[in-house]
Wavefront OBJ file of the C-alpha trace (Angstrom):
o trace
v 113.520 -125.136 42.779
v 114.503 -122.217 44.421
v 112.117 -119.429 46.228
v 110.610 -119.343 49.400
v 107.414 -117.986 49.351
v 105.969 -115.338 51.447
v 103.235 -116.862 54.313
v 100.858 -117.319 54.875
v 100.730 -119.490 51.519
v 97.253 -120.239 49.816
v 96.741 -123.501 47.787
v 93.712 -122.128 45.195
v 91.897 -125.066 44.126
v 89.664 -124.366 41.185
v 86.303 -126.475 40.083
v 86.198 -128.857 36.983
v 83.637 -131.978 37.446
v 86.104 -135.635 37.304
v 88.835 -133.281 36.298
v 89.564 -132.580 40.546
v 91.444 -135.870 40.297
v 94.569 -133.599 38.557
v 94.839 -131.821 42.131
v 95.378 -135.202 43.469
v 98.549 -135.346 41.650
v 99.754 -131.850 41.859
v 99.007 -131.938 45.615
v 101.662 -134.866 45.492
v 104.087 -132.919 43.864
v 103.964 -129.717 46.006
v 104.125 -132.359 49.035
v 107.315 -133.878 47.427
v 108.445 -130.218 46.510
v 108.141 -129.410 50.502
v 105.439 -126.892 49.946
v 102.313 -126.780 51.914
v 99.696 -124.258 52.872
v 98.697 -122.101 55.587
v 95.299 -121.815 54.065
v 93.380 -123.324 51.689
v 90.516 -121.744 49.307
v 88.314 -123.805 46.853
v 85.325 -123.708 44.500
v 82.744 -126.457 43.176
v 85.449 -130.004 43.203
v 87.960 -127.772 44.738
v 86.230 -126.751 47.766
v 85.547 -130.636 47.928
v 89.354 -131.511 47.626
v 90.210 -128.318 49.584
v 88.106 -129.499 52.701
v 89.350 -132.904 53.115
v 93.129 -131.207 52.950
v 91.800 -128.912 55.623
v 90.963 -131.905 58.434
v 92.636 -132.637 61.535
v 95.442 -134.572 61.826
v 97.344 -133.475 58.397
v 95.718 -136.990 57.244
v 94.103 -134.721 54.270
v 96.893 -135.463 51.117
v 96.803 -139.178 51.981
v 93.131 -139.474 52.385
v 92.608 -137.860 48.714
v 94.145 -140.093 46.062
v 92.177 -143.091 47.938
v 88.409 -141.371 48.241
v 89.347 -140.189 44.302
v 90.465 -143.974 43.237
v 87.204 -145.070 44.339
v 84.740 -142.479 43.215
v 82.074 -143.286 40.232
v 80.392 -141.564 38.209
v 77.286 -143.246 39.732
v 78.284 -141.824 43.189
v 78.609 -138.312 41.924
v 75.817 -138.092 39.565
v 73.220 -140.461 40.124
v 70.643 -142.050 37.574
v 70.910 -142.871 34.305
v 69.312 -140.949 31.749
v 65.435 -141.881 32.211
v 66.562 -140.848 35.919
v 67.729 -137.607 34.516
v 64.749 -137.153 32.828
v 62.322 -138.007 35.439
v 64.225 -135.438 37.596
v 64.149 -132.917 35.366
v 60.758 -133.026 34.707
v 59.708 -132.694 38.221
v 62.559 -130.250 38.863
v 62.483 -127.982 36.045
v 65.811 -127.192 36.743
v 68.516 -129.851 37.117
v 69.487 -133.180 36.058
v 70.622 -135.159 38.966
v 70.082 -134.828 42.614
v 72.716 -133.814 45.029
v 72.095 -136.297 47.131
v 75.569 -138.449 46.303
v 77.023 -135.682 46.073
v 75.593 -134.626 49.982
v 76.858 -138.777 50.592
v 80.346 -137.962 49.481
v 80.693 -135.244 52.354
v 78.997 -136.993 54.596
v 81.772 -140.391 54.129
v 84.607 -138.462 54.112
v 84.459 -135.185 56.407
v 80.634 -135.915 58.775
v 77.213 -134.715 58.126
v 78.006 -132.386 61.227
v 81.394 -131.161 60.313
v 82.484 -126.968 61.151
v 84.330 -124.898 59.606
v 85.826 -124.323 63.026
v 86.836 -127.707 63.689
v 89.279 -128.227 60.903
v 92.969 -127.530 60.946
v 93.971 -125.111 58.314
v 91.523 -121.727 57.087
v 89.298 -122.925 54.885
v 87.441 -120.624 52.478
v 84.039 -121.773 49.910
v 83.636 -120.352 46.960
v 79.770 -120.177 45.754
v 77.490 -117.621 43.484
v 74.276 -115.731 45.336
v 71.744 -116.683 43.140
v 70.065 -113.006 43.383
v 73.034 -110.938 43.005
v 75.446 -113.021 40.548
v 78.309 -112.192 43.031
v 80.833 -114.724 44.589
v 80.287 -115.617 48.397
v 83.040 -116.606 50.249
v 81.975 -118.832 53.420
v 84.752 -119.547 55.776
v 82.385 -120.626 59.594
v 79.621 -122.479 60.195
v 78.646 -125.636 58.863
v 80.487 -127.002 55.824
v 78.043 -129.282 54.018
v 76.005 -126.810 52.561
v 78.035 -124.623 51.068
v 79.952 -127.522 49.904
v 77.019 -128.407 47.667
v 76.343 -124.686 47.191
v 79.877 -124.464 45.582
v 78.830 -127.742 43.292
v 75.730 -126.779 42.070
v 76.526 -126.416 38.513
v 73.295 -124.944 37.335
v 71.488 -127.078 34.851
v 73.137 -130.230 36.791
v 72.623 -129.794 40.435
v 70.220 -127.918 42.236
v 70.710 -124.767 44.062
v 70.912 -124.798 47.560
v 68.924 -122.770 50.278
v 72.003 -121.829 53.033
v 71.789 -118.809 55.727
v 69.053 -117.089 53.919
v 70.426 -116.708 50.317
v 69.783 -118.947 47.289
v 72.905 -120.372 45.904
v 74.927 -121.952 43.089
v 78.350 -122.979 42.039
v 81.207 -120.293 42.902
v 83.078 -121.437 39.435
v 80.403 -118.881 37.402
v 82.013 -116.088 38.746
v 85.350 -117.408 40.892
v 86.253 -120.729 39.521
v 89.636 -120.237 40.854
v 89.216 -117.968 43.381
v 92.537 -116.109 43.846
v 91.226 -112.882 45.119
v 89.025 -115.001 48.115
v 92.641 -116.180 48.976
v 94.210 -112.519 49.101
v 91.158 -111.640 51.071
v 91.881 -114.150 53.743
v 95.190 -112.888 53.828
v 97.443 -114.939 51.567
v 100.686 -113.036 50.786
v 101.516 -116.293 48.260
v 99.004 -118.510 46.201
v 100.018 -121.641 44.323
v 97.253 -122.624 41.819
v 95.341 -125.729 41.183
v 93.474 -125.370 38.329
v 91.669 -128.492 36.979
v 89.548 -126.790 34.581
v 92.252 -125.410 32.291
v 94.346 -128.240 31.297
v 95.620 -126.928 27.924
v 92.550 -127.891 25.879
v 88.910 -128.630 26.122
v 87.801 -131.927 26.556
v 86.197 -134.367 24.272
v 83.709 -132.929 22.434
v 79.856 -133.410 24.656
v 77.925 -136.340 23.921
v 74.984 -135.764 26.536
v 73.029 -133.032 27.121
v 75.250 -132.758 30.810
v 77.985 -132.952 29.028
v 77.083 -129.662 27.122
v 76.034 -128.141 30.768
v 79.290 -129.005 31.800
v 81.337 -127.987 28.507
v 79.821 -124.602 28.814
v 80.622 -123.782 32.373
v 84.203 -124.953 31.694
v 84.415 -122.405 28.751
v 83.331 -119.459 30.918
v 86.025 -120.683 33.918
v 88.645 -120.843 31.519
v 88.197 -117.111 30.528
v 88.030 -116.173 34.123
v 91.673 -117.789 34.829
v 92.861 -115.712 31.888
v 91.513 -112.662 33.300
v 92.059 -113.178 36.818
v 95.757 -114.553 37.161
v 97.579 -111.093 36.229
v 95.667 -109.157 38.499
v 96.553 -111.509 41.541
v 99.968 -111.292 40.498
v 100.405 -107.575 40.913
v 100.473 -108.201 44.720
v 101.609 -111.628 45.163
v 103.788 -114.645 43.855
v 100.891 -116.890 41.896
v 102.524 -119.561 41.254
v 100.369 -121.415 38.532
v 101.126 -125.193 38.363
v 100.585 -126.544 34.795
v 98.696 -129.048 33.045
v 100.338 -132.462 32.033
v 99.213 -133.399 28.152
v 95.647 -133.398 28.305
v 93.252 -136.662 28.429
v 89.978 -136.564 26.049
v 87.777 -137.356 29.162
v 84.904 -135.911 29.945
v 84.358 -133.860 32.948
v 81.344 -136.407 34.210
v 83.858 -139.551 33.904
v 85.928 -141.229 36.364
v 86.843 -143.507 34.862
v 90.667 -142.046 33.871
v 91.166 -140.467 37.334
v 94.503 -142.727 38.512
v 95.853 -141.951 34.633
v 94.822 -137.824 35.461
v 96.622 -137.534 38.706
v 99.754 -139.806 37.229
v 99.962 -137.030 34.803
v 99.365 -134.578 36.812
v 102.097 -135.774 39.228
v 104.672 -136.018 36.725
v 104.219 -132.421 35.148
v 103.958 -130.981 38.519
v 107.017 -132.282 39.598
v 108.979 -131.756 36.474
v 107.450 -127.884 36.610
v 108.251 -127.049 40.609
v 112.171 -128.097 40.050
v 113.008 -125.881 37.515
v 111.011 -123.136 39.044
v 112.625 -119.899 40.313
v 110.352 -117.263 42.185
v 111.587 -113.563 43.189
v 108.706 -111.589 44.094
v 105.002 -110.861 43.073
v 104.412 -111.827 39.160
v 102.453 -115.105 37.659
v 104.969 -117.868 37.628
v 103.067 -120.453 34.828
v 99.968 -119.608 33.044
v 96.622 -120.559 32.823
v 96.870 -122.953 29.418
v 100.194 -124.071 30.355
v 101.096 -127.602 29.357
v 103.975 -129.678 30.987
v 104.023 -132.778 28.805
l 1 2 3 4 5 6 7 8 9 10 11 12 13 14 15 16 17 18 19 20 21 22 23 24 25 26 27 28 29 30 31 32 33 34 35 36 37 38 39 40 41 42 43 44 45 46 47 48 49 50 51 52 53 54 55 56 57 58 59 60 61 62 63 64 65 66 67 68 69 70 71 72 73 74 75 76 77 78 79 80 81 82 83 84 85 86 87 88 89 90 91 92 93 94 95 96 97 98 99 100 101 102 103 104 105 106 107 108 109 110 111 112 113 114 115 116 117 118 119 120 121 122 123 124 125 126 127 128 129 130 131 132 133 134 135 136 137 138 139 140 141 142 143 144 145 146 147 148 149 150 151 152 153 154 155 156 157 158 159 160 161 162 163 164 165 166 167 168 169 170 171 172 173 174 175 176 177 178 179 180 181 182 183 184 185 186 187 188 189 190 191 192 193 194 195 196 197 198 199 200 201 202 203 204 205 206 207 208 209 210 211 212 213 214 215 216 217 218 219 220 221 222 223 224 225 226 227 228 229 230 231 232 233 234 235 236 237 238 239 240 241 242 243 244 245 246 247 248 249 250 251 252 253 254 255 256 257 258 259 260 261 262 263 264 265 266 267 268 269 270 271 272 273 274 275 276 277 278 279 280 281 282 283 284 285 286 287 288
């Protein structure tokens, strides 16, 4: 490894359902690697993942492989499927309430917990509902637009939150690099969860196709996105390790995902050599 990036340094954590637990491991690596950041920026599981890094005390990276190792898929998504359907049909609009999801916060950062009273700049990725563009909320209380930045349409429901109507930030800014250079990041290093190198298995459920589709559209995004970023600033774009076949509603593989993860991470950041603004890794790029 040899570069030092420009500061402030942003760690961009992108959405992807179970898939988050890959961050655990590449957060691992970049804390092996002697890398941390001056501000963090996440959407949907990333904003999740981002926020707990962002606490007092620099407890964050150690809290996050334990809170992963013991999440379910019960936790996160609630109900089997007459559950789904009865919530559905008296919804009209999403499968599963986010009322595990609202539990998760509540464990792990408080049901009263500020932007203001955590330790490193954190920005919230989420979509305004009436105008299709990203919001970026960075004061104020965190819950909500923690389960704004969820709300996978179709899964979750949207959420009411300082007078707009919102959903999750990964349908416009799954990995939201520009939010980053707009809080002033001179350097971003990438987490992206939702582009491992290929899709995962094919969907089984009719959630699983919800959450299939969204991870086609933040795939293209990446793609599109990355270059631009990197006309200004080092991205440095950590990779995927050989992808799993799991779904992005399982967690049932998430020690064997951030293993992985890990591994290529590590393997990636000590052959890496940075001089300047340009993409360093892709979006698609496998470590195996």
């Amino acid at each position: 490894m040899a570069f030092a990036l420009p500061r402030p340094v942003a760690f961009v954590l992108g959405g992807g359902g179970s898939l988050g637990a890959l961050q655990v491991g590449m957060l691992q690596a970049l804390d092996e690697a002697g890398l941390v950041p001056d501000l963090v920026v996440g959407t949907s599981v990333g904003s999740l993942n981002a926020a707990v890094l962002a606490l007092p005390g620099g407890h964050g990276p150690a809290m996050l492989p334990e809170i992963w190792a013991r999440m379910t898929r019960h936790e996160a998504f609630p109900g089997g499927v007459l559950g789904q359907v009865r919530t559905l049909r008296h919804s009209k609009t999403h499968l599963f309430p986010n009322s595990g999801l609202a539990k998760i916060i509540d464990d792990h950062l408080g049901p009263d917990c500020r932007f203001e009273d955590l330790e490193l700049p954190l920005g919230v990725v989420t979509t305004d509902v009436d105008t299709a563009e990203p919001v970026l909320f960075r004061s104020g209380p965190v819950r909500a637009p923690l389960l704004a930045s969820c709300a996978i349409p179709g899964i979750y429901p949207p959420v009411e939150h300082e007078g707009r109507l919102l959903y999750d930030g990964g349908l416009v800014a799954n990995v939201p690099m520009r939010q980053a250079l707009h809080m002033g990041a001179k350097s971003l290093v990438v987490l992206d969860c939702a582009f491992p190198g290929r899709m995962p298995s094919a969907p089984g459920t009719f959630a699983e196709v919800l959450m299939y589709t969204a991870m086609i559209s933040m795939r293209n995004q990446a793609v599109l996105e990355a270059p631009l970023a990197a006309r200004v600033a080092p991205v440095v774009y950590l990779p995927g390790p050989e992808p799993l076949r799991v779904s992005p509603l399982d967690f049932s593989r998430t020690d064997d995902l951030a293993r992985l993860a890990r591994e290529a991470a590590r393997t990636y950041l000590k052959e890496l050599v940075v001089d300047g603004p340009g993409l360093y890794g892709a979006p698609g790029l496998v470590v195996p």
